[in-house]
Structures are given as C-alpha cells and as structure tokens.
N, C-alpha and C positions, 0 to 999 in steps of 0.2 A: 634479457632479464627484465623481470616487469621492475615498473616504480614501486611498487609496493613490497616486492618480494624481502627486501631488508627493513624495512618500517614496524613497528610497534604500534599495533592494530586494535580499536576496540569497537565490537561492535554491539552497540546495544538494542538489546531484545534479537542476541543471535540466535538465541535457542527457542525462538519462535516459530511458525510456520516461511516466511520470507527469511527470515534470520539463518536458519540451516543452511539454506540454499547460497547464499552468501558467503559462508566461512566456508561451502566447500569449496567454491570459486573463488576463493582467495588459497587456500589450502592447495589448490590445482594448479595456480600460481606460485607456487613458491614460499607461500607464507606462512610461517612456523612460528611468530608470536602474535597470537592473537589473545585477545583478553574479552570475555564472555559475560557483563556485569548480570548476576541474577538478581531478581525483585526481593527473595527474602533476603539478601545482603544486601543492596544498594536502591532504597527507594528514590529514584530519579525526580519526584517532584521535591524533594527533602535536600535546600542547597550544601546541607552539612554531609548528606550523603554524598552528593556530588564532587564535593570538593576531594572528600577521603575516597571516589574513584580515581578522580586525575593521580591523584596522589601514592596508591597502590596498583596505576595500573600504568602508569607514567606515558602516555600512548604520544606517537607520532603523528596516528591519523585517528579520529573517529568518526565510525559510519553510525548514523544516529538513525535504528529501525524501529525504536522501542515507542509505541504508542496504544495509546486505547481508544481502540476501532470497532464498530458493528456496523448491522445492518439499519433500514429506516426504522423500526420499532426499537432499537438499544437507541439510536442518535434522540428521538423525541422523547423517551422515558430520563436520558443522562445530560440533557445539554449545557449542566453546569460543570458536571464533572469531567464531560471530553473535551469540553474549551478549556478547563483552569490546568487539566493534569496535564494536556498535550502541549498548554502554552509554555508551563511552568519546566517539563522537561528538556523542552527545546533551546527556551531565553538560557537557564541555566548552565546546559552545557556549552552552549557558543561561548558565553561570559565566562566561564572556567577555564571553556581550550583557549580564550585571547588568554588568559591571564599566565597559564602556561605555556605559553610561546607554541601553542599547537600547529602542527605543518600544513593541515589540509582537516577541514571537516565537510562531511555529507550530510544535507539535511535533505530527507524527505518528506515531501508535499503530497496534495491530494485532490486530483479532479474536482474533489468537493471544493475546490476553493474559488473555481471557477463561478462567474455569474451568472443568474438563473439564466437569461436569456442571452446567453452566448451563443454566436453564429455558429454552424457545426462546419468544418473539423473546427473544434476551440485549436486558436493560437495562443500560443503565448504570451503576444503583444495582447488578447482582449482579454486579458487575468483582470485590470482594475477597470473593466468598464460595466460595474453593476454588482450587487449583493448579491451573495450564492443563493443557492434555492434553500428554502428556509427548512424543511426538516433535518439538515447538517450543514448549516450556517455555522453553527458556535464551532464546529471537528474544523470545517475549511479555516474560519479566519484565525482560530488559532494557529494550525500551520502553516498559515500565510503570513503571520507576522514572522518567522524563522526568517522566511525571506526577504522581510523589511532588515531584518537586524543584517543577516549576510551581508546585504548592499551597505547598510547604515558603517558596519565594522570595517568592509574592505574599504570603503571612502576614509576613513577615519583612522585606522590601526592597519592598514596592509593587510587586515586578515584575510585568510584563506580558505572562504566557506562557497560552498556551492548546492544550488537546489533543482531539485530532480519533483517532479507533476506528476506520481503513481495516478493509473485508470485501476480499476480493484484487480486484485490475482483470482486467481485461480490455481488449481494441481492439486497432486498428492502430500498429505501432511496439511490439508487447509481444515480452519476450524469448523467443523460441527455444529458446535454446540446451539441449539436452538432459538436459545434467551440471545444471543448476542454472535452468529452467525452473518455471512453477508447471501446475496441473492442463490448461487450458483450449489454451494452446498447446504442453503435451507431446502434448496426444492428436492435435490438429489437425497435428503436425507426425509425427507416427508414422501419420497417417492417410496423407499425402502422400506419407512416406517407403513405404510400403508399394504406394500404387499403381505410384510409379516404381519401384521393384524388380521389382512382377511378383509380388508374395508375397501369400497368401489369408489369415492373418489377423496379430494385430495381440494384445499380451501389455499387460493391464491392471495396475495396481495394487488388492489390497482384492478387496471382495466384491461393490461397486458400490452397497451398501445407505446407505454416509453421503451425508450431504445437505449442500450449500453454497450460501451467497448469493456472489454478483458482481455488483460496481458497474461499469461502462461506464466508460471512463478519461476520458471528457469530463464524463460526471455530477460524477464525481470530482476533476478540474480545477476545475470550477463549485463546489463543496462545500467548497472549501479556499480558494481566493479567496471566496467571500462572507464565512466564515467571518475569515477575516483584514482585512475592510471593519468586518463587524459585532458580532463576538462578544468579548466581553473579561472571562471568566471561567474560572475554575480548572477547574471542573468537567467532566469528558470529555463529548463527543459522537461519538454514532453516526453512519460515514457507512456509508450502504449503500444497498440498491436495494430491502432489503424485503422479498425473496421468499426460496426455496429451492427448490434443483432437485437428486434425488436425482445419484450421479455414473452411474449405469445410465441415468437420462432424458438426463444430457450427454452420455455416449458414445454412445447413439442416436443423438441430435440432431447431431453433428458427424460420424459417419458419413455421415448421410445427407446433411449439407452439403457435405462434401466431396466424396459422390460413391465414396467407399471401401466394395466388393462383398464384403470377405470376412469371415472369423470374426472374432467378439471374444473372445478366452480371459484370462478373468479367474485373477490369480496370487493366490489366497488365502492366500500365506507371507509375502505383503505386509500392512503397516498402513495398515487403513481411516484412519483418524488421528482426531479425533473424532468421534461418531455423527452430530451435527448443527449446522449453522451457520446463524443467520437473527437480524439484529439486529432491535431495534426500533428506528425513524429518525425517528418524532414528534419527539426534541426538537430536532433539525437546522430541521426546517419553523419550529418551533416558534420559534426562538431567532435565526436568520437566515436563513429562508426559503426552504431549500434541499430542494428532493424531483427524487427521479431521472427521467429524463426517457425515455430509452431505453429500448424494448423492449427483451429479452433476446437474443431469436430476430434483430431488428433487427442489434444490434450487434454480435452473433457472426457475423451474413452478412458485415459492412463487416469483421468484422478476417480471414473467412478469404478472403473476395475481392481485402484488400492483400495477405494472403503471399500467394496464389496469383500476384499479379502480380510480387512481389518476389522472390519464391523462381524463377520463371522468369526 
C-alpha cells in the first residue's frame, strides 16, 4: 500500500500538461481523493483564495504544479509577472499548509534556478554559487525562494515540505501555443506550421550552440509521486534525464521527425539563453529510487505523432 493511497490529495495546476500526468500516477496508486483547484475558482496568487482552498479542500498532502512558465521570449516579455505570480503562489500555499497542520507538501523548482555559470552536470550543492542566467532570473529565483522557506519552516515549525529541480518536459499534451511555448514544441509546431503553408524554411532562435537536458513528462510524473511516497527532506533534488542535446542536434532531429524539407535560418539577434544545461540526477536514484526511463528519440516520436494526430 502506497503512503499516499489514503491521504487527501491536492494538486495544483493538475489539469495541466505535467498536472494530468500526476493525478494519473497517483490514481494508479490507489488514490481516490484528489482535489483539482482550477484558475477560475481558486486564483492561487489571491491569499483569500488560498485560504478558502485549504479550507474546501482540507488536503493532507499538496503537490504544488501550478505555475506560469514559458519559453525565452514569454520570460523577457513577463519578468515581473513570473517572479510576483510564481513567488506569491508558492510563499502562500506553504504558509497555509503550516497553518493547517499539512502532512507533507511538494514544491517544484526549476533548472532555471540554477547559476548562469554552473559547472555541467549542475549539482545541487552549486544551486547558490552565482545568479541564474538572466533572461529567467526573475521564474528561477522566485521558485527558489519556495526552497528558502521549505528549509526556513522545517528548522522552525517541523514542517514538511520538500523540493524537486524540474529540467523542462516534454511529451504528449505539452503546450503549443506560440506566444508562450517552451523550445521542443515551438520547433515541432513551426515545423508543421511551415509544411502546411508551403514555406522552405523555418526562423530559429540563438546560434544553436547551447545545450539542454529534457525529462519525458511521464519520467517526470513518476519522479514527483515517488518522491512525495518517499522523500521527506529539505534539501533540493534533481529531476532530470541526465543527458544534453545541443539545440542544432534538436532542430535536426525534429526536422527530420517531422518530415519538414526546407531551410533552417538561425536568428543570431536572438538569446541563446544559457550555454549549457545537464543536471546531475544520482541523488533522485539515490534517495527515492527514481531514474528516467525514456529514450529521448522515444518520447519526442510519441509527442510529435500525438500533435500530428491532434493538430489534424
């Protein structure tokens, strides 16, 4: 029987892209109350919302997924709005679940939090040695303060909050949308976009030289439920997949998945955003068991073969 299988569950922003993925691995598990808080009921940065979720949702545990995320062009266009909304939902609901005597809360973090010039694989231990790379400075150190207060509350009140270091997802069910998209489905959707048009090539970001890790949204799902079973320490962990792929071998590789024959013209007036991204993911295995499972090449077939069938 899992820890969780009897526990009064909420997870916010489950009915999101990572969010699904979650409640169905907990649902898989055993768990049959979960509590689902939506945006037009419960705005998360609003502490009088927050208060009337503990309150009508009385939870045991909360997985805290719900934040506002994009890619480099949404982080430089919004950096007041993804530091205040992501700080303001995070400090919030920690400070609620103490006040309600909460059993266990998950907060998730964000590569982005890490320092521009972190040695690659980033460790966990070099999280405060250096400011993140500044086009999502304001997204990292907001959810890096989650993990001041985590440590701040368990020293102080026993609380029981723990933080998890997301590398970005990927898969089926990931956002599209253009304006505010991450790397893996702007290209795959500008790929698509370009063959229905009839157009020969296709306008990048950068010089294509930075390098990034991506976790599979199911790895990811699994990494965050085991994590919320077995983990009940202050100290961040790494989730990720462990590798790096330059963004020149991704724009290959999704070209050719797609099926898209024409140019790639890279816009070098654009920010690469930092040189290189690859966590180290030893203490995940290490601490509750968790290592990625997914091919790379695998799980980018399965997410462009669901838009391919969604987008028709």
């Amino acid at each position: 029987m899992s820890y969780l299988e009897d526990k009064r569950i909420t997870v916010t922003g489950g009915g999101g892209f990572l969010g699904k993925y979650v409640v169905k691995k907990l649902q898989d598990r055993g768990c049959d109350d979960i509590f689902i808080p939506r945006r037009k009921d419960y705005d998360l940065v609003n502490m009088d919302d927050v208060k009337r979720l503990y309150t009508d949702a009385e939870p045991d545990i909360v997985i805290h997924l719900a934040a506002v995320v994009g890619g480099i062009g949404a982080n430089s266009l919004n950096p007041g709005k993804f530091f205040y909304d992501n700080l303001m939902m995070g400090v919030q609901l920690i400070e609620q679940g103490r006040l309600h005597g909460l059993d266990k809360f998950v907060a998730i973090g964000t590569i982005c939090s890490y320092p521009k010039f972190t040695p690659v694989p980033f460790r966990e231990d070099d999280l405060w040695n250096g400011y993140p790379e500044d086009t999502n400075a304001p997204y990292g150190l907001a959810k890096k303060m989650l993990l001041v207060q985590s440590q701040a509350y368990r020293q102080q009140y026993g609380f029981n909050s723990i933080f998890l270091l997301l590398v970005n997802l990927y898969g089926p069910g990931d956002n599209f949308d253009p304006c505010c998209s991450h790397v893996i489905p702007a290209l795959i959707r500008k790929c698509f976009d370009a063959i229905e048009n009839g157009e020969d090539e296709i306008v990048v970001w950068g010089t294509g030289n930075a390098t990034r890790e991506f976790v599979y949204v199911e790895d990811a799902s699994e990494a965050i439920v085991l994590a919320a079973e077995n983990y009940n320490k202050s100290e961040p962990v790494n989730i990720g997949a462990g590798f790096e792929i330059s963004i020149k071998e991704l724009v290959d590789l999704i070209v050719e998945m797609t099926g898209f024959n024409g140019t790639v013209i890279w816009d070098t007036t654009k920010p690469d955003g930092q040189l290189r991204r690859c966590l180290d993911t030893l203490k995940a295995e290490k601490e509750f068991g968790f290592r990625a499972k997914y091919k790379f090449e695998d799980g980018l077939k399965n997410m462009i073969d669901w838009y391919r069938k969604t987008r028709d």
